[in-house]
C-alpha positions in Angstrom: 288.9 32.8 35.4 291.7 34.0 32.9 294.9 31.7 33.6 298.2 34.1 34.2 300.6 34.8 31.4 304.2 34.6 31.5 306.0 37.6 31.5 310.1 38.4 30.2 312.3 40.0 32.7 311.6 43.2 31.0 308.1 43.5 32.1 306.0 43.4 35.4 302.8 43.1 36.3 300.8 45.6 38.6 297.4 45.1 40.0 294.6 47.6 39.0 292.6 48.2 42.0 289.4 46.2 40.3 290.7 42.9 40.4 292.9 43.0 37.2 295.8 43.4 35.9 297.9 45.3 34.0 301.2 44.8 32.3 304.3 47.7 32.6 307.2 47.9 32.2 310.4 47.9 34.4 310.9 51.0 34.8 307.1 52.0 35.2 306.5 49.8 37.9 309.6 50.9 39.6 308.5 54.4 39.4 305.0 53.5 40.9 306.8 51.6 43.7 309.0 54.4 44.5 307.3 56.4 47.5 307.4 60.4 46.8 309.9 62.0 48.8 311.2 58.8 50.3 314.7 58.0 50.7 315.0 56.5 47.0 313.8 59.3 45.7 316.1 61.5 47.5 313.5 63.4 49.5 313.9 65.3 52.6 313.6 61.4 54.4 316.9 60.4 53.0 318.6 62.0 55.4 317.7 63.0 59.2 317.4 66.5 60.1 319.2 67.8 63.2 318.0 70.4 65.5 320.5 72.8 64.3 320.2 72.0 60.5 316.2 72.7 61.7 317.2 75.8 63.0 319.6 77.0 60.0 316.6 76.2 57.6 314.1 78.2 59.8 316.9 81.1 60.1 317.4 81.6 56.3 313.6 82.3 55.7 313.5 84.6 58.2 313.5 88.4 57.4 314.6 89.9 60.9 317.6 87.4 60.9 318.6 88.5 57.4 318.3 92.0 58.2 320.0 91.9 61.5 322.9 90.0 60.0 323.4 92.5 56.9 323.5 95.3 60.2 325.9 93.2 62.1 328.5 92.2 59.4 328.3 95.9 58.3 329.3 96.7 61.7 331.8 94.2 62.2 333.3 95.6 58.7 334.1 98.9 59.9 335.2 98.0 63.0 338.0 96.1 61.3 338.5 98.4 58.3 337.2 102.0 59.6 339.4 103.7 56.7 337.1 102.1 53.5 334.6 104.3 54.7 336.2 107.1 55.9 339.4 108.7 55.7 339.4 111.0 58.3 341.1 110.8 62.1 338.4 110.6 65.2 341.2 112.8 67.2 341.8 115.8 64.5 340.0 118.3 65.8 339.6 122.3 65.0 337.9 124.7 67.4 336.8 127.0 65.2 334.6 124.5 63.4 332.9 123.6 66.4 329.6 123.0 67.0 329.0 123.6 62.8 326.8 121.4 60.8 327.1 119.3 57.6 329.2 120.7 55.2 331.2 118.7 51.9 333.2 116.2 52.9 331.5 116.3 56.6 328.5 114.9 56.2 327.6 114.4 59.9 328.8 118.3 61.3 331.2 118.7 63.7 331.0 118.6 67.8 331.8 120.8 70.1 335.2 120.2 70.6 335.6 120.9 66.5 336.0 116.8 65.9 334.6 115.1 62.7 330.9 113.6 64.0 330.9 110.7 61.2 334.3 109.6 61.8 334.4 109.7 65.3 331.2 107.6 65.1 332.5 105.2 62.6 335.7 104.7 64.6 333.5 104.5 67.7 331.7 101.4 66.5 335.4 99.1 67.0 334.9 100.2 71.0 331.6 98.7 71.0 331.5 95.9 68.5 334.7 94.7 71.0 333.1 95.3 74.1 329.8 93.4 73.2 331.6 90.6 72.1 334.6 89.9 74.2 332.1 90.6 77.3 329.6 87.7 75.8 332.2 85.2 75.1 333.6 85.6 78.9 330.4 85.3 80.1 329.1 82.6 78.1 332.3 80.3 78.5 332.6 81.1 82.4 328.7 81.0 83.0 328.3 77.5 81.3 331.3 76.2 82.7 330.3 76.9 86.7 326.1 76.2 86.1 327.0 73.2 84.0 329.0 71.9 86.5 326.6 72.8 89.6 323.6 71.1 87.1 325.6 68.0 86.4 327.3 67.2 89.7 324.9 68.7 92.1 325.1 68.3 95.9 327.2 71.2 97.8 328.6 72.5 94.4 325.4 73.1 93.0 324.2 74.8 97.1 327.3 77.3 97.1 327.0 78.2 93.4 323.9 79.1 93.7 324.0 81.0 97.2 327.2 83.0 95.6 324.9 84.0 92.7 322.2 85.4 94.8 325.0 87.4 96.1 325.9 88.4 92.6 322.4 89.3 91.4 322.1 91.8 94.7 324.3 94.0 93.2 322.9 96.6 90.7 324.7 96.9 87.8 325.5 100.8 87.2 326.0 100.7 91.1 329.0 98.3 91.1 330.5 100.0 87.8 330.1 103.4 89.3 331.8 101.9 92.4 334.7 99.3 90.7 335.6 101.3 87.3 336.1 104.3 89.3 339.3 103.2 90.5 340.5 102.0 87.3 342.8 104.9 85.0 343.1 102.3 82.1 342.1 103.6 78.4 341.7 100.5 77.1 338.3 98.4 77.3 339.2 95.3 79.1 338.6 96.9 82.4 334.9 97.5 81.4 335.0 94.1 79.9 336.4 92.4 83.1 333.6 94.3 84.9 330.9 92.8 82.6 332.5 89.1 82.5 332.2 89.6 87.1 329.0 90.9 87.4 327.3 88.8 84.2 328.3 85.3 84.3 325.4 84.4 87.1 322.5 85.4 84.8 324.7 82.7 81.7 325.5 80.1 84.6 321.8 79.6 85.8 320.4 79.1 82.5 323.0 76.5 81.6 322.1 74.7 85.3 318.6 74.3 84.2 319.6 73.4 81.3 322.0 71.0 82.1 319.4 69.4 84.5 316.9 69.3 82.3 318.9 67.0 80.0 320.8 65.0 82.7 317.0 63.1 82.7 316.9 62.0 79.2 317.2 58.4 78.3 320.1 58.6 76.0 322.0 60.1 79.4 320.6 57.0 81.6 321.9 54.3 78.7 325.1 56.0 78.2 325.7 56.1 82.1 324.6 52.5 82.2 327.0 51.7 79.7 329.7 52.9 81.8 330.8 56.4 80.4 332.9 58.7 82.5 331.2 61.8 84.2 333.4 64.1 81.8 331.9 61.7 78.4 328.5 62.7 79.4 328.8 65.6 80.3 330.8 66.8 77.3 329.5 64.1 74.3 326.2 64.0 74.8 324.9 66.5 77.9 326.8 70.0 76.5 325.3 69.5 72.6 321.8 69.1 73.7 322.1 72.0 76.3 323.6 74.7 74.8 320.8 76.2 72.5 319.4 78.2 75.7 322.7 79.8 76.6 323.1 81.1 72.9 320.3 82.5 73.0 320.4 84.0 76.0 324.2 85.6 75.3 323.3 86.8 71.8 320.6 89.1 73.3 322.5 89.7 76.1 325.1 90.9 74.2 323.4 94.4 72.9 322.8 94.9 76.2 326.2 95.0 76.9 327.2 97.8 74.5 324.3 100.0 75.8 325.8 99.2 79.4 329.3 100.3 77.8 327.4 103.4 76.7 326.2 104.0 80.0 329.2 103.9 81.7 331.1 105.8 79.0 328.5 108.4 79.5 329.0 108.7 83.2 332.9 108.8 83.0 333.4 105.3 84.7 333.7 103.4 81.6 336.1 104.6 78.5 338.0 107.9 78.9 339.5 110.3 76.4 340.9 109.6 74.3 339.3 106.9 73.6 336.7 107.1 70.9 333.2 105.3 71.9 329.5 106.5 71.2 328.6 107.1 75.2 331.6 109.0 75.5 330.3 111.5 72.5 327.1 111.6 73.9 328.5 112.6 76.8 330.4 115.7 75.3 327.3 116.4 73.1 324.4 116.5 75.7 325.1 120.8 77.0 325.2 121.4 73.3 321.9 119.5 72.5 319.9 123.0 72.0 322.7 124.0 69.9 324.3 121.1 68.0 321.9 118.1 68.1 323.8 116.3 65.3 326.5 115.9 67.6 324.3 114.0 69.8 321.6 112.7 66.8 324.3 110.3 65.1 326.0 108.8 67.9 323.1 107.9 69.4 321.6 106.5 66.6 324.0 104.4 65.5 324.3 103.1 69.3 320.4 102.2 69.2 320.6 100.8 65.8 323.5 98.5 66.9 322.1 97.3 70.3 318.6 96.7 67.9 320.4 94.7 66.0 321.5 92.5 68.1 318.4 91.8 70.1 316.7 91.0 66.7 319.1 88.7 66.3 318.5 86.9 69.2 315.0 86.9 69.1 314.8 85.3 66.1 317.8 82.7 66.8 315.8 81.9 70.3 312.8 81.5 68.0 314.4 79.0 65.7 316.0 77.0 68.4 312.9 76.5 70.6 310.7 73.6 70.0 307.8 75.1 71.1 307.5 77.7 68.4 307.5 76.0 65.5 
């Protein structure tokens, strides 16, 4: 049997897998001692991944969110900036260009009150974009606030809340804005928003009770609670961060929904009124002429479905990211 040899400090000595051995040097046998992607070799091991960096990695590979989010930030752009795409006022308007079509300058035609089709639709996507989004952020903060509190607590909160929902859901939704917004002579769109926020929270507040429920039972909560933490430190450190993916996706879908709803009641004269500019209330004004002038009614619409699409993408592929279950 072959006695060992001495080695410097330069070298090392790795076994062959027959038996034998084999001299290397320092750094060689550092490299074969390094595992591939582990933490020394700055792999995706080095560092924990988070359900939300998860998420963010999932989202950037995925084609529908892409394209939804170039359709969104376009929107939100001209609903900022309406004038660096058009230069034109949605309330000039000349009766004896009414009901014409395209023409230089015009590319959309004209309605039938003689108003600029592709400026009042620009300008009309402000109304909406503002709608959707004030309406989802009401009822996102208000609905998670109330079902958080009825998961987390329980008892006779968590009884009433829910009996007062039930109440809520009862009412159809065109039916109490027909009913409410006719009473209102405001121009602006927080009456309509106001009417979203009463009637929409339930929907955002039972998602987050479940939710809240559902993590109330983890361990982490248990050890945290055992370790004396207040009610409002678990419910805010570590029950709130592991609960909210559901209501996000929930209120980004639910937020197209709310400018088609806005639509709705534009187009039935309980939501916006002239002269406010908003695609349901063009619809309105363009549905006798539809024989006639169906440009007037084509690019409104349009861009109203194209928005509202755009938005449920979005949340379709956000609630696919976020849920466990799909990847």
């Amino acid at each position: 049997m072959p006695e060992p040899s001495s080695h410097d400090s330069r070298g090392a000595v790795a076994g062959t897998g027959m038996g034998g051995t084999m001299d290397l040097a320092a750094g060689e046998a550092a490299t074969l001692e390094r595992v591939p992607g582990g933490p020394a070799d700055g792999g995706p091991e080095s560092r924990p991944r988070s359900l939300w960096s998860d998420a963010w990695r999932d989202l950037r590979r995925n084609p529908v969110f892409l394209l939804s989010t170039l359709v969104i930030l376009f929107l939100v752009f001209i609903s900022i900036w309406p004038s660096a795409i058009t230069s034109g006022n949605p309330l000039d308007c000349d009766l004896a260009k009414a009901q014409d079509g395209s023409s230089p300058g015009h590319p959309f035609g004209f309605d039938g009150q003689g108003c600029d089709v592709y400026t009042r639709t620009v300008y009309g996507a402000r109304t909406s974009v503002t709608v959707g989004v004030c309406a989802t952020l009401g009822v996102a903060l208000l609905g998670s606030a109330l079902g958080g509190l009825a998961g987390f607590f329980g008892g006779a909160w968590d009884a009433v809340l829910s009996r007062i929902t039930d109440v809520f859901f009862a009412i159809p939704v065109v039916l109490g804005g027909l009913v409410l917004l006719s009473v209102v002579t405001s121009n602006t769109v927080w009456p309509v928003v106001g009417f979203m926020v009463l009637l929409g929270w339930p929907q955002i507040s039972r998602i987050a009770r479940g939710s809240v429920i559902t993590a109330r039972q983890n361990d982490y909560v248990q050890a945290a609670r055992a370790l004396g933490a207040s009610p409002a430190r678990l419910l805010l450190r570590h029950i709130a961060p592991n609960a909210v993916a559901p209501v996000i996706v929930v209120a980004t879908i639910a937020l197209g929904t709310y400018i088609s709803l806005e639509a709705t009641l534009s187009y039935l004269g309980v939501g916006l009124k002239p002269p406010s500019v908003s695609w349901g209330i063009d619809i309105s004004a363009a549905s006798p002429y539809i024989r006639n002038a169906p440009h007037a009614l084509l690019w409104p619409s349009g861009a109203l479905a194209i928005t509202v699409l755009a938005f449920i993408m979005l949340g379709d592929a956000v609630r696919d990211a976020l849920d466990p279950k799909l990847r």
